[in-house]
C-alpha positions in Angstrom: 29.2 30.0 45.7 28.6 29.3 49.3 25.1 29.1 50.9 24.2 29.3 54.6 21.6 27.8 56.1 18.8 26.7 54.1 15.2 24.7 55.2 15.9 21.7 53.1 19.4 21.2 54.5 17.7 19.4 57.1 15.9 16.7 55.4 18.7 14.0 55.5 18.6 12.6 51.9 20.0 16.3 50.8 22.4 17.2 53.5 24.7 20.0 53.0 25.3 19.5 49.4 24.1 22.6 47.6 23.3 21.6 44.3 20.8 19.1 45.5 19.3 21.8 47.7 18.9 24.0 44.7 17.5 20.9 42.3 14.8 20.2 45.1 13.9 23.7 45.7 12.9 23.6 42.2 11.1 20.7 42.0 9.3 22.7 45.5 8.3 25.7 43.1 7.5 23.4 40.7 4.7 21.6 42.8 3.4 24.7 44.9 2.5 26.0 41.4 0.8 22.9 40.5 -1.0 22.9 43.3 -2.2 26.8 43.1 -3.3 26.0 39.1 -4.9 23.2 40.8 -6.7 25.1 43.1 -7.4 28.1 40.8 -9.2 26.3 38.3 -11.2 24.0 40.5 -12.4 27.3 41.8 -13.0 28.8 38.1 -14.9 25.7 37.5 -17.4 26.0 40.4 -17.8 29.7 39.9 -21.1 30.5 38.5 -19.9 33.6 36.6 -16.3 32.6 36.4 -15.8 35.7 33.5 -16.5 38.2 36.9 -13.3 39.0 38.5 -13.4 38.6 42.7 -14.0 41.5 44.9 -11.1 40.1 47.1 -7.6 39.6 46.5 -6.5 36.2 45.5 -4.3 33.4 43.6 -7.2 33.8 40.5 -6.6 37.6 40.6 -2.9 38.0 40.5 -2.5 34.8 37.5 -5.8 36.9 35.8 -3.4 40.3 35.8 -0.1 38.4 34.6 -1.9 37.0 32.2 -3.2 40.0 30.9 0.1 41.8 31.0 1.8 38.9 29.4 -1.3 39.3 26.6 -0.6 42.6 26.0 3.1 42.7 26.0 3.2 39.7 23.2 0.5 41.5 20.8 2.6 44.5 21.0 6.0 42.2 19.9 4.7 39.6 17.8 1.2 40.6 16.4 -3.0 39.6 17.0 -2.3 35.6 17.2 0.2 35.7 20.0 -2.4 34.3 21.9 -1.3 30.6 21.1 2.6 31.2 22.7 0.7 32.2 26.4 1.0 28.6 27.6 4.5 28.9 27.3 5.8 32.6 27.8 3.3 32.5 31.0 4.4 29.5 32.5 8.0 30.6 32.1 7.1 33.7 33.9 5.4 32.9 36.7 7.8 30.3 37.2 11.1 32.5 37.4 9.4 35.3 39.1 7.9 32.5 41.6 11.8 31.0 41.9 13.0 35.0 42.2 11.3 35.4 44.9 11.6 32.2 46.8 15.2 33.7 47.3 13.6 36.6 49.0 12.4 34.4 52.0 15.2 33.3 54.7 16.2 29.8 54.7 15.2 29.3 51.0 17.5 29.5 48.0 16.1 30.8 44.4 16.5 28.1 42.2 17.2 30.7 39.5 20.8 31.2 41.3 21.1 27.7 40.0 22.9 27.5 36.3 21.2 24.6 35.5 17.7 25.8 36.3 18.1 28.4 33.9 20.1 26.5 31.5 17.0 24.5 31.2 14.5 27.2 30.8 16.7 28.6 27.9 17.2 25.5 25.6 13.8 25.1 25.9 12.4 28.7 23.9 15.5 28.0 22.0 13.9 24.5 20.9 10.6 25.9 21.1 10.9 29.1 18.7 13.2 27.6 16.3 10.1 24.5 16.4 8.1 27.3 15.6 9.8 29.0 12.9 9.8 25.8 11.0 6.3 25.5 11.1 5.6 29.0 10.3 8.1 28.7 7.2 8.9 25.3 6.7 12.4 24.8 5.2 12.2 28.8 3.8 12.7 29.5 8.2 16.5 29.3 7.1 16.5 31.8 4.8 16.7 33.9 8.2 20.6 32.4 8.6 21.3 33.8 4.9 20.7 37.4 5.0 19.1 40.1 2.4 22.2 39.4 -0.1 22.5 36.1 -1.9 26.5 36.1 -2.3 27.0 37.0 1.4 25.2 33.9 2.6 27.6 31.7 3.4 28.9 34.3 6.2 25.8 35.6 7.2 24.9 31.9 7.7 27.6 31.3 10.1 26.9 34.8 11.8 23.4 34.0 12.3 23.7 30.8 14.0 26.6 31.7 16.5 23.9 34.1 17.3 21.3 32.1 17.9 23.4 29.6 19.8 24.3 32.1 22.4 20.2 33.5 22.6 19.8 30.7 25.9 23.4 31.3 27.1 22.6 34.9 26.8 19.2 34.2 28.7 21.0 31.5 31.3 23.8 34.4 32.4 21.8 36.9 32.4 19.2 35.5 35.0 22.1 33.6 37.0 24.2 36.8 37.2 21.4 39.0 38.8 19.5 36.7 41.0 22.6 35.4 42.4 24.1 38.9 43.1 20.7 40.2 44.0 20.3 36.9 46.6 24.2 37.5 47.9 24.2 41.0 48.7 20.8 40.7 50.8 22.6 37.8 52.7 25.7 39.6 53.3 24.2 42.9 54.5 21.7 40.7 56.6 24.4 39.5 58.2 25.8 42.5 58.9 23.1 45.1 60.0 20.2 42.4 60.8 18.1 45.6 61.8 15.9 47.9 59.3 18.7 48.1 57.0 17.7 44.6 55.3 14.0 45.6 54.2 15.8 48.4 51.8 17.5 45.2 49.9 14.3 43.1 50.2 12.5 45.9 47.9 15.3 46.2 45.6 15.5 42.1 45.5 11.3 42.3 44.8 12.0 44.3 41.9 14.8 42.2 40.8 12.9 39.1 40.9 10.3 41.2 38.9 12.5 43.2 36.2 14.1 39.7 35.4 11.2 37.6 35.3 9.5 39.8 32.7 13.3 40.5 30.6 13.4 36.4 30.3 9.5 36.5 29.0 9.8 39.4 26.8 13.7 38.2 25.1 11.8 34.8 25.0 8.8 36.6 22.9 11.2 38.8 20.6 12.7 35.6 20.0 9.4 33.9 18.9 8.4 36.8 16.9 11.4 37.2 14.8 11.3 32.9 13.9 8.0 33.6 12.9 7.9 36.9 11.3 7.3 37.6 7.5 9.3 40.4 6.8 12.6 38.9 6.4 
């Protein structure tokens, strides 16, 4: 896929070459976010009543409310003790929804348009809930793979891990499909009516960024609550 212009074209050591581009753009996301957590809870930690949400909108504010949603939405999938997945389903939000919309301003690419970017962020809640099942169960976790009936194993077996072998290629697709098609079209109708028409796209790419962001988090927590589930 072709990109146009981009900010980080010009530094020298990246060029024109747009996989590099994309690679640093992540590693840009990944260190802006650093530096807001930074900055968020140096602030929590000189607040004297840092449980009192500010009158003002802010960094604090917005992580408080994804938080909160993310909370919610995993009690509702995986039970009471979800609590103890937030570091990761968070962090995997904020960051896609943060690469999302990176695509949204002109001269930056999302890094989510980037195969590999995604690739990464699905092998690792593949890693991390099959890790997860096996300390929930132990070695009973594969009795998942073998199904309700003991002389249908053998192919259930096989079903059930093609299955979970394409949950992060699933995930990867998924995410590279629409952010890429969502980041095209804006760039081609820019290009063609640079006028008014553009901010309709920009709202649809907004909600894009944000319907796929929280689909990655919430396929990422079904996936966590069924490795860790009892009723099997």
């Amino acid at each position: 896929m072709e990109h146009g212009f981009t900010w980080f074209s010009l530094l020298p050591f990246i060029s024109d070459d747009p996989e590099r581009q994309l690679v640093f753009t992540t590693i840009f996301i990944a260190a802006v976010l650093f530096v807001i957590s930074a900055k968020i809870f140096n602030s929590i930690k000189k607040s004297p009543n840092p449980l009192i949400p500010q009158k003002k909108f802010s960094f604090q504010n917005f992580f408080e409310l994804v938080i909160q949603v993310t909370v919610n939405l995993m009690k509702d999938i995986i039970g009471p003790h979800s609590e103890k997945y937030l570091p990761l389903i968070g962090s995997l939000f904020i960051f896609i929804l943060f690469c999302n919309l990176l695509g949204l301003i002109p001269g930056f690419l999302p890094p989510t348009s980037n195969l590999y970017t995604n690739a990464a962020c699905a092998i690792i809640v593949f890693l991390y809930y099959n890790y997860q099942g096996f300390k929930e169960h132990g070695i009973k976790y594969l009795k998942q793979f073998a199904g309700p009936l003991i002389y249908l194993a053998p192919l259930m077996f096989v079903i059930e891990i093609i299955s979970h072998i394409f949950r992060p290629f699933s995930l990867m697709v998924r995410l590279y499909g629409n952010i890429s098609g969502d980041h095209a079209v804006l760039a081609i109708f820019s290009g063609l009516v640079p006028l008014v028409v553009p901010v309709v796209f920009l709202v649809l790419g907004l909600m894009v960024a944000l319907i796929q962001a929280f689909v990655f988090a919430t396929l990422s927590t079904v996936y966590i609550g069924l490795a860790v589930s009892h009723e099997h």
